[in-house]
BALOBA-1460 file (C-alpha; in Angstrom, 3 decimals):
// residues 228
<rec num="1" residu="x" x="61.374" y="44.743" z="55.666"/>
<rec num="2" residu="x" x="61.028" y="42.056" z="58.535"/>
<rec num="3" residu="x" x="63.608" y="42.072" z="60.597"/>
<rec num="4" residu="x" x="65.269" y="38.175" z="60.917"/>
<rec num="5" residu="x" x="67.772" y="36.306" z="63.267"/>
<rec num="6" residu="x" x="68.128" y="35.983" z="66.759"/>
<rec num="7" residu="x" x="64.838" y="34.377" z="67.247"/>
<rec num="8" residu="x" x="62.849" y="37.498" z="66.785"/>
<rec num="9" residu="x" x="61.038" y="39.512" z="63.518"/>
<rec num="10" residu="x" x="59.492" y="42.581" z="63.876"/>
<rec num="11" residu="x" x="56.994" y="43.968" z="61.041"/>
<rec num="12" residu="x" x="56.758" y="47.589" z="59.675"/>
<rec num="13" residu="x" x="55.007" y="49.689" z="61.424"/>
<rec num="14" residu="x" x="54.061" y="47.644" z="64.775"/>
<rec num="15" residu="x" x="56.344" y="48.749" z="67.411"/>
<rec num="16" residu="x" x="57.084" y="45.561" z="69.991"/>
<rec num="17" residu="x" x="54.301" y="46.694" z="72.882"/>
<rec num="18" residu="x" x="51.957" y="46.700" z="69.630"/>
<rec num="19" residu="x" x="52.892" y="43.815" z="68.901"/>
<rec num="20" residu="x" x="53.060" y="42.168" z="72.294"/>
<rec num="21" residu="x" x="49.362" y="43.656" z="72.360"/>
<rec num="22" residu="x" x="47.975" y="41.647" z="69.408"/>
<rec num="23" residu="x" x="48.949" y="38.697" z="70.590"/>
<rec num="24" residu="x" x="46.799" y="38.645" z="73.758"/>
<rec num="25" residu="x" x="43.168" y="37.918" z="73.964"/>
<rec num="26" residu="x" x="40.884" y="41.156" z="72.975"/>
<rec num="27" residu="x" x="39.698" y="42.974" z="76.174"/>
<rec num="28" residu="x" x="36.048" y="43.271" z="74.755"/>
<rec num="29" residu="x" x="33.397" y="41.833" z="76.799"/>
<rec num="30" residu="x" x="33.995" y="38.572" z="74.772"/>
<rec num="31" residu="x" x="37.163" y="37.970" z="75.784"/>
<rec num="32" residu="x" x="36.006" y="35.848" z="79.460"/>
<rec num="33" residu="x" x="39.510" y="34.307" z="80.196"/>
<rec num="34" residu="x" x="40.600" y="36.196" z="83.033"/>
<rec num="35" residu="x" x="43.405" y="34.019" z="84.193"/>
<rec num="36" residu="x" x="45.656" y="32.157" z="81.217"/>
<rec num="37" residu="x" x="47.693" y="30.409" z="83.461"/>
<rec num="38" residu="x" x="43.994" y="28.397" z="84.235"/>
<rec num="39" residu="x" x="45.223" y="25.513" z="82.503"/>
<rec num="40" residu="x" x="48.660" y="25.370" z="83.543"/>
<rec num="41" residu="x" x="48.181" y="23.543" z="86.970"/>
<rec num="42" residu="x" x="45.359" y="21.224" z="85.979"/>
<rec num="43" residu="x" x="45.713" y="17.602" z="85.833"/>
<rec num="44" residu="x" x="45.782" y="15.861" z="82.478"/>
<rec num="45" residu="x" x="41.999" y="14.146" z="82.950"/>
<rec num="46" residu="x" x="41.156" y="17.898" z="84.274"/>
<rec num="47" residu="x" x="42.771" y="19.126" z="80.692"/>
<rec num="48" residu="x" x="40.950" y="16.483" z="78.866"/>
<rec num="49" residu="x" x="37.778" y="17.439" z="79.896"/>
<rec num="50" residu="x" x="37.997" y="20.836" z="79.227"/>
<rec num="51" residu="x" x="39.652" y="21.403" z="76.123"/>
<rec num="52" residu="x" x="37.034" y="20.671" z="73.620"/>
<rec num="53" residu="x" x="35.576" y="24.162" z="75.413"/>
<rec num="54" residu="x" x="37.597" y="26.852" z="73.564"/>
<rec num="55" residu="x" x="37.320" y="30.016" z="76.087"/>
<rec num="56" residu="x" x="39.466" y="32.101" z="73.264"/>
<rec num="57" residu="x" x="38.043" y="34.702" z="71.178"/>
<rec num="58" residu="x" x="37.878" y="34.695" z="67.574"/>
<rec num="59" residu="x" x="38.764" y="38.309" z="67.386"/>
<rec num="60" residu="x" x="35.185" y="38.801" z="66.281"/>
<rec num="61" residu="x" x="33.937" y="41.167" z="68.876"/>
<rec num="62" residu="x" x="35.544" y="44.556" z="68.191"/>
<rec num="63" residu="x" x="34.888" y="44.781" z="64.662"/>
<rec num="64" residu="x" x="31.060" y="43.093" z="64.243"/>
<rec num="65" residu="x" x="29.857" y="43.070" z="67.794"/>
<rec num="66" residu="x" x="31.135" y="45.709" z="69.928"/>
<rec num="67" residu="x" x="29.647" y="48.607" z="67.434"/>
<rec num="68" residu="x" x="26.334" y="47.050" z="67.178"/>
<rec num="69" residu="x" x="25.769" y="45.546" z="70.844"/>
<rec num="70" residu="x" x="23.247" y="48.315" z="71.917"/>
<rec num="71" residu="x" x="21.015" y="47.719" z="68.552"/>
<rec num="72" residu="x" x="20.660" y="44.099" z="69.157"/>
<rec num="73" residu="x" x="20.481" y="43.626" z="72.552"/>
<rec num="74" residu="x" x="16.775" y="45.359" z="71.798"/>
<rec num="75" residu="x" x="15.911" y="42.582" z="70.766"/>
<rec num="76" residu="x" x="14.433" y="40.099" z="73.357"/>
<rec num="77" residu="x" x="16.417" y="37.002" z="72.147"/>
<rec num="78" residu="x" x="19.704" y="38.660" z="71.962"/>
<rec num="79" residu="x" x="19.457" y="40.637" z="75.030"/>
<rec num="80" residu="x" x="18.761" y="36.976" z="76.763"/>
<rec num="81" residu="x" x="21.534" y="35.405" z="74.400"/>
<rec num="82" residu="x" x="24.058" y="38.032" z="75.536"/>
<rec num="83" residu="x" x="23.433" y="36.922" z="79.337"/>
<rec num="84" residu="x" x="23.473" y="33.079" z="78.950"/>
<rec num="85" residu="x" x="26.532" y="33.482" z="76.722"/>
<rec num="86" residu="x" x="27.529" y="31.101" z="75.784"/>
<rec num="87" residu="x" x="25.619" y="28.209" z="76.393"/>
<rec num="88" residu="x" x="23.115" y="26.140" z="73.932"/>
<rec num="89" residu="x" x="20.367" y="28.483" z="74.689"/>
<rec num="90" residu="x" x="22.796" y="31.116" z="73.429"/>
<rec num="91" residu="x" x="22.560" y="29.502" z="69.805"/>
<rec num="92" residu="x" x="18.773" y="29.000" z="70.155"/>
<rec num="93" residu="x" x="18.401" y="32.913" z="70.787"/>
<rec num="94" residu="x" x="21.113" y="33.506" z="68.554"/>
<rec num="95" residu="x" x="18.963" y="31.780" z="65.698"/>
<rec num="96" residu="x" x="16.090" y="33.195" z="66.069"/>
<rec num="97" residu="x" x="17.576" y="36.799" z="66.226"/>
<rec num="98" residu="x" x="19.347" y="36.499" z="62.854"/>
<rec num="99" residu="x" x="16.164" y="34.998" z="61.265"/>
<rec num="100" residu="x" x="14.098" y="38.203" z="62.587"/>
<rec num="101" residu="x" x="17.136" y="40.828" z="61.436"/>
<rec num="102" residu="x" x="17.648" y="38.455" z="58.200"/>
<rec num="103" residu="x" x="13.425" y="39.012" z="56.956"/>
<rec num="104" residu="x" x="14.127" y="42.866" z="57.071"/>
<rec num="105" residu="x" x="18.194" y="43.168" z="56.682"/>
<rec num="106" residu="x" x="20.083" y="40.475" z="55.833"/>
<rec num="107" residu="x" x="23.508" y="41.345" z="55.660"/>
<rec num="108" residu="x" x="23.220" y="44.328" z="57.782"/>
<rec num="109" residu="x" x="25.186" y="45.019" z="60.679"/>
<rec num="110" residu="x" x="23.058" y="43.786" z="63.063"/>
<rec num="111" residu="x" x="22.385" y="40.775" z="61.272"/>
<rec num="112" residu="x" x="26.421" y="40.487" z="60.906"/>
<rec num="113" residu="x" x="27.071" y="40.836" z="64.699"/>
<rec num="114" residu="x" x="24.364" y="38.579" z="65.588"/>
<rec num="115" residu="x" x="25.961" y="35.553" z="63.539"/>
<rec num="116" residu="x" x="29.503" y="36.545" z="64.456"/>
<rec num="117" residu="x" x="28.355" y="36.322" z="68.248"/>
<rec num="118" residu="x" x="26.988" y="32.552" z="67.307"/>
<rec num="119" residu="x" x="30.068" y="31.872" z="65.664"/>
<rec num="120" residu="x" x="32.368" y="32.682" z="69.077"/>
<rec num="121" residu="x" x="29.403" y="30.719" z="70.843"/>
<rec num="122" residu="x" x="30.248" y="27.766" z="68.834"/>
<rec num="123" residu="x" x="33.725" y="28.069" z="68.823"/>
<rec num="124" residu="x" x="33.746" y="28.081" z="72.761"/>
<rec num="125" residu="x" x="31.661" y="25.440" z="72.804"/>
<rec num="126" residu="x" x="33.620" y="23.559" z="70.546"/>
<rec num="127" residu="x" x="30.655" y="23.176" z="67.878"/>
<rec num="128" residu="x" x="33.867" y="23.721" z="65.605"/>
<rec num="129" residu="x" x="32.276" y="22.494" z="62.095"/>
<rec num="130" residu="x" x="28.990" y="24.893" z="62.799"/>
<rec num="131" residu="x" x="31.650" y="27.678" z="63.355"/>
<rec num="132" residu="x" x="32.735" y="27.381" z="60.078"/>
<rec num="133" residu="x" x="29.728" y="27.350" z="58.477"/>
<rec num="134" residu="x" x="28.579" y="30.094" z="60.479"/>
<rec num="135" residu="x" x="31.714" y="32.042" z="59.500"/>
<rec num="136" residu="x" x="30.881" y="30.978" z="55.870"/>
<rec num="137" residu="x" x="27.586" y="32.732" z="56.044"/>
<rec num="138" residu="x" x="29.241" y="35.701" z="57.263"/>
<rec num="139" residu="x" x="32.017" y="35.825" z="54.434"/>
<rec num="140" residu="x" x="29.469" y="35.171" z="51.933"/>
<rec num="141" residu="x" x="27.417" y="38.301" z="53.604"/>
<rec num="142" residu="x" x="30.532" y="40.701" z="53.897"/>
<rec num="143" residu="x" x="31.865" y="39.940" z="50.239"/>
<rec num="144" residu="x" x="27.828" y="40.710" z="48.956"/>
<rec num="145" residu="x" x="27.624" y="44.189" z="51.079"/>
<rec num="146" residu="x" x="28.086" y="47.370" z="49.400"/>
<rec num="147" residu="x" x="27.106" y="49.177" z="52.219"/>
<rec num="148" residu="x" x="29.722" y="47.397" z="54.989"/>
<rec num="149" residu="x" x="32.246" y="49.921" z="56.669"/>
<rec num="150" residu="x" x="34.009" y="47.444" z="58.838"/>
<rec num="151" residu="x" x="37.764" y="47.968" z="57.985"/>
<rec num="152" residu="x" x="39.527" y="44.599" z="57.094"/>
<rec num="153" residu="x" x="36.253" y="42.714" z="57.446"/>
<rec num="154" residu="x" x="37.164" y="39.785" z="55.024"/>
<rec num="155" residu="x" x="40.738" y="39.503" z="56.832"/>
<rec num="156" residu="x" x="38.951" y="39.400" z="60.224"/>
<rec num="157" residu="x" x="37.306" y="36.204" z="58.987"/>
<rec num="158" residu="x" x="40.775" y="34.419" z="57.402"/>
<rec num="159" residu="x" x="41.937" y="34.919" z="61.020"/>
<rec num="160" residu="x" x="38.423" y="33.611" z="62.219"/>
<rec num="161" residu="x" x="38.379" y="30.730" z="60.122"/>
<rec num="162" residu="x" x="42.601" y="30.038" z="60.497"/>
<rec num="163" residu="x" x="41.835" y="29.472" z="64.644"/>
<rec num="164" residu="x" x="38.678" y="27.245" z="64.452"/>
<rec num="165" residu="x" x="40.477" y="24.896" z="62.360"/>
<rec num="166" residu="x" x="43.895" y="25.069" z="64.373"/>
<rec num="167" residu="x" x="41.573" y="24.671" z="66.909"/>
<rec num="168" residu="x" x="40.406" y="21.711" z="65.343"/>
<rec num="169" residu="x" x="44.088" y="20.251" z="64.453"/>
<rec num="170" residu="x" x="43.679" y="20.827" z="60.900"/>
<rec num="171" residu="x" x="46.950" y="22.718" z="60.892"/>
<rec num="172" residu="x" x="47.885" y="22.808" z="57.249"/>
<rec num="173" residu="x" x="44.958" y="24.329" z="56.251"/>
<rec num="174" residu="x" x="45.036" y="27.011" z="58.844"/>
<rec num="175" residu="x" x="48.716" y="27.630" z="57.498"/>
<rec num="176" residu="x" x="46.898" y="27.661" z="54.076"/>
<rec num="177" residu="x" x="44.424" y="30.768" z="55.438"/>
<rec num="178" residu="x" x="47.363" y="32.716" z="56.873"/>
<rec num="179" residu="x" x="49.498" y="32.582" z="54.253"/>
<rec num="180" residu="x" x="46.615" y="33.821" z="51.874"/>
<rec num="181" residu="x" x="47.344" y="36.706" z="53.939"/>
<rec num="182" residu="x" x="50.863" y="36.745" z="54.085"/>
<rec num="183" residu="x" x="51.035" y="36.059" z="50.236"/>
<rec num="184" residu="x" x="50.160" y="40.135" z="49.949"/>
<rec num="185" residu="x" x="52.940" y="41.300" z="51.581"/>
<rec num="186" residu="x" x="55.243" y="42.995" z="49.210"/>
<rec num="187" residu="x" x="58.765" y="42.369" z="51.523"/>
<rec num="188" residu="x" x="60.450" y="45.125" z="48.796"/>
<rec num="189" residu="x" x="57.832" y="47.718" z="49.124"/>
<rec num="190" residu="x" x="56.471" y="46.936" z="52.529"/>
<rec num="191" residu="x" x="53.575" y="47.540" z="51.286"/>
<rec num="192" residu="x" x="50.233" y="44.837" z="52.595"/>
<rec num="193" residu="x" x="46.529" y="45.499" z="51.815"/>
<rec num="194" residu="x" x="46.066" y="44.953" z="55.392"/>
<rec num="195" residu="x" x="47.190" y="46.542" z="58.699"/>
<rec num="196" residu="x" x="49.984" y="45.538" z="60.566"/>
<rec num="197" residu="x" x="48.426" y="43.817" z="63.154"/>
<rec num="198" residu="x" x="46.455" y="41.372" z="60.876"/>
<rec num="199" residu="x" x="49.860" y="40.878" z="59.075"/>
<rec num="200" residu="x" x="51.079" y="39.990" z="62.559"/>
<rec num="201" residu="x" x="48.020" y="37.440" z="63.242"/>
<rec num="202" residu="x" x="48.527" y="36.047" z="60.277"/>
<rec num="203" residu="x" x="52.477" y="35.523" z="60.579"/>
<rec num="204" residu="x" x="52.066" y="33.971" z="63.838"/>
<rec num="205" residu="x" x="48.945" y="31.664" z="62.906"/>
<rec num="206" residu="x" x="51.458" y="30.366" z="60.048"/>
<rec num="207" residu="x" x="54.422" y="29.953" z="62.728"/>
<rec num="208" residu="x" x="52.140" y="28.269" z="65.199"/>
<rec num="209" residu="x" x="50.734" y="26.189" z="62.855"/>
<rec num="210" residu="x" x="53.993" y="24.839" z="61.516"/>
<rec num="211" residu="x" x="55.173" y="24.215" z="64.748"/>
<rec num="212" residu="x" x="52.337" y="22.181" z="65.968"/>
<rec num="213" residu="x" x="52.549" y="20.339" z="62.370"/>
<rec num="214" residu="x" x="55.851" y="19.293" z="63.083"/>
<rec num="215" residu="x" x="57.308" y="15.926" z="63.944"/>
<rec num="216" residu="x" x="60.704" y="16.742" z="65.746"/>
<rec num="217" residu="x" x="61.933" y="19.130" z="67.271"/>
<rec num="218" residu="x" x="64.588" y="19.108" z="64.556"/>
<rec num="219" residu="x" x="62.049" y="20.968" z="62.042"/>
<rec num="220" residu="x" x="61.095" y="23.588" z="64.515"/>
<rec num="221" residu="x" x="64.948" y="24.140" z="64.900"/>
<rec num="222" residu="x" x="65.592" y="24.175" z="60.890"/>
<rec num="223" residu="x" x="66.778" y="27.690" z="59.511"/>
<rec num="224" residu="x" x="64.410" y="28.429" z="56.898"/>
<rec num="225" residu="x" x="62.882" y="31.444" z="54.820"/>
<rec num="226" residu="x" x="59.759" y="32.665" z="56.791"/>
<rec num="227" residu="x" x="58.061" y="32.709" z="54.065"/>
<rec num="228" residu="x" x="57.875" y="29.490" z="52.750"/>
């Protein structure tokens, strides 16, 4: 069962370096924010400016990209994509590389790690609304495949989806995403249809979106049942 009180939880089977570990950025070739602190001395026109430019991964890369990276960067608009990431010429190249693996494939792995890559390209450049309906695509394509062996696939794109629209400020419904997660948790049985690590996304997507929800600091100090 979780462990509660004394402002810390810890979830079957992650130890706390695992867990420490799934909170950070991935280290996949995605994952360009080398320094975190970046925004910590800026001034607050300097933060302005910059935050509608997400630099944050959606976790996309490991599962969808990574694997497939070599296949599609044989193909001249990827390859070119993959260099100029991400930019607006990114989603250009992008396009026209899912519409070539979509006439022979669609809803193959290549085609799969070409739309997730345009879906962290619009995230980052905080085209937040065409991230969504990219990652819609990609649902629709991963629930249709009968074929996919990409473990936890579906849950990589609650997670996806849960971050664009935090991103966004529409916090309740990226509570709404992790807790569609969460809700499979069996507390009794410890038993999830997920790994641990997703669990952990998911419980921390919920907890950061409540806070950022909330009012007062009174509500963020209120004792209440994690799960609810």
């Amino acid at each position: 069962a979780l462990s509660r009180g004394h402002g810390s939880f810890r979830v079957p089977g992650v130890g706390t370096k695992a867990f420490r570990g799934s909170c950070r950025s991935s280290g996949g070739p995605l994952a360009t924010l080398s320094n975190p602190r970046a925004f910590s001395g800026d001034s607050v026109s300097n933060a302005i400016e910059r935050l509608p430019f997400s630099k944050s991964s959606l976790g996309l890369d490991r599962s969808y990209i990574a694997p497939n990276l070599a296949a599609i960067r044989q193909l001249p608009e990827v390859d070119t994509a993959w260099t100029q990431f991400p930019s607006a010429s990114t989603l250009d190249n992008l396009r026209r590389g899912s519409d070539i693996f979509a006439s022979f494939n669609k809803g193959g792995s290549e085609y799969l790690a070409v739309n997730a890559m345009a879906a962290e390209c619009q995230h980052r450049l905080g085209l937040y609304n065409e991230a969504l309906h990219t990652l819609d695509e990609l649902s629709l394509q991963v629930s249709k495949s009968d074929t996919l062996t990409i473990p936890n696939a579906s849950d990589d794109i609650v997670l996806a989806r849960a971050k664009v629209l935090w991103t966004q400020g529409e916090f309740s419904q990226s509570q709404e995403l992790c807790e569609s997660l969460i809700a499979d948790y069996d507390d009794l049985q410890e038993s999830f249809p997920t790994t641990p690590l997703h669990l952990a996304a998911a419980m921390t997507g919920k907890a950061l979106s409540q806070l950022a929800a909330m009012d007062t600091m009174d509500q963020a100090f209120s004792v209440r049942d994690y799960f609810r």
